[in-house]
C-alpha positions as CSV (number, residue, x, y, z in Angstrom):
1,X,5.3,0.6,11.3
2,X,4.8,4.1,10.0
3,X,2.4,6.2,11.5
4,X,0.7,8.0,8.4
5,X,0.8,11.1,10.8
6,X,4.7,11.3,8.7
7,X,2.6,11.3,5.3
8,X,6.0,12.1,3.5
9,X,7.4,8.8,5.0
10,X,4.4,6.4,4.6
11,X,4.0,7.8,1.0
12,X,7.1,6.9,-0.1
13,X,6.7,3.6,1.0
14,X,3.4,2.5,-0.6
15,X,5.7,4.3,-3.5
16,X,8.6,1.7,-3.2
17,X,6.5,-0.8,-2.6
18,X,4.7,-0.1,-6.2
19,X,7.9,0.3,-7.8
20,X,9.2,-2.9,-6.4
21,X,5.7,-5.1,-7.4
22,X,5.0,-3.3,-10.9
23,X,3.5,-6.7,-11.9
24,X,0.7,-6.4,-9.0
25,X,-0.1,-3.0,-8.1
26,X,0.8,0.7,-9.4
27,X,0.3,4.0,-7.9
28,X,-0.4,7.0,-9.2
29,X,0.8,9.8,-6.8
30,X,-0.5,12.7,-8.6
31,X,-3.9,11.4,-8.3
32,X,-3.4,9.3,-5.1
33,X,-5.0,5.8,-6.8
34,X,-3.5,2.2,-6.5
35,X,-4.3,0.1,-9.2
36,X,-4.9,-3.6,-9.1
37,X,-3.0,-5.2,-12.4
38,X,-4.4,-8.0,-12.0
39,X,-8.6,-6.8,-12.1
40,X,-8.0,-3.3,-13.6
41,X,-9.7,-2.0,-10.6
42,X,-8.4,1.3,-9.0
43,X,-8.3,2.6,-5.3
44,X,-7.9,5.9,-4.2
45,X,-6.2,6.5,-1.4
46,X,-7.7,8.6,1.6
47,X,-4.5,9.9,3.1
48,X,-6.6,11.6,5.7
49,X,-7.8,8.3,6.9
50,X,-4.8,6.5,7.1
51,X,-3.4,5.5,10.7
52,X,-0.6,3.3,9.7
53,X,1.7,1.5,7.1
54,X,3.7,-1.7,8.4
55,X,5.5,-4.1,6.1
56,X,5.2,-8.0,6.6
57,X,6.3,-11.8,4.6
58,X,4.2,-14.1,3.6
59,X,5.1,-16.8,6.2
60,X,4.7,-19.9,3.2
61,X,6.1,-17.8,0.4
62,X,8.5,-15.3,2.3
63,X,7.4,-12.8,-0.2
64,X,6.7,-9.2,1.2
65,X,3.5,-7.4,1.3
66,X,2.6,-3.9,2.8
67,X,-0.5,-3.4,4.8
68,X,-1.9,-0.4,5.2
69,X,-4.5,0.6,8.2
70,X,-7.0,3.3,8.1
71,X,-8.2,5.2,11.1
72,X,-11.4,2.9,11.6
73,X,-9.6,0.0,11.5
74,X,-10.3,-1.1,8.1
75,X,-7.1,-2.9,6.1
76,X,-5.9,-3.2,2.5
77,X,-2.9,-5.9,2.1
78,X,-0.6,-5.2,-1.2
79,X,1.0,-8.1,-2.2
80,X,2.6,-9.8,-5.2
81,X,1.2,-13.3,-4.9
């Protein structure tokens, strides 16, 4: 897990996680937005509201996926699958 508290850290991991999964998801660091390939659909990021970043695998596809946890307890999952 990395607490977003190291926003240097925890953005260069939703960056390597992009990078890695250009089919699924892209980010756009300049203007803080994740896109969704798949529907078009963006999502910007509220830094400020992030808590945490923690990687996990799919336990029936063993692919990874990156969840990221805002302050209220909310959840967005980015995965390839």
């Amino acid at each position: 897990m990395i607490p977003v508290a190291d926003r240097p850290a925890a953005q260069a991991r939703v960056e390597r996680f992009t990078r890695e999964h250009p089919q699924a998801v892209l980010y756009d660091a300049t203007a803080q937005v994740l896109l969704d390939v798949a529907s078009g659909k963006p999502l910007p990021l509220d830094w400020a509201a992030m808590a945490w970043i923690s990687d996990g695998v799919d336990t029936e596809t063993r692919r990874p996926y990156l969840v990221l946890t805002r302050e209220d307890g909310l959840t967005l999952a980015l995965a390839d699958q």
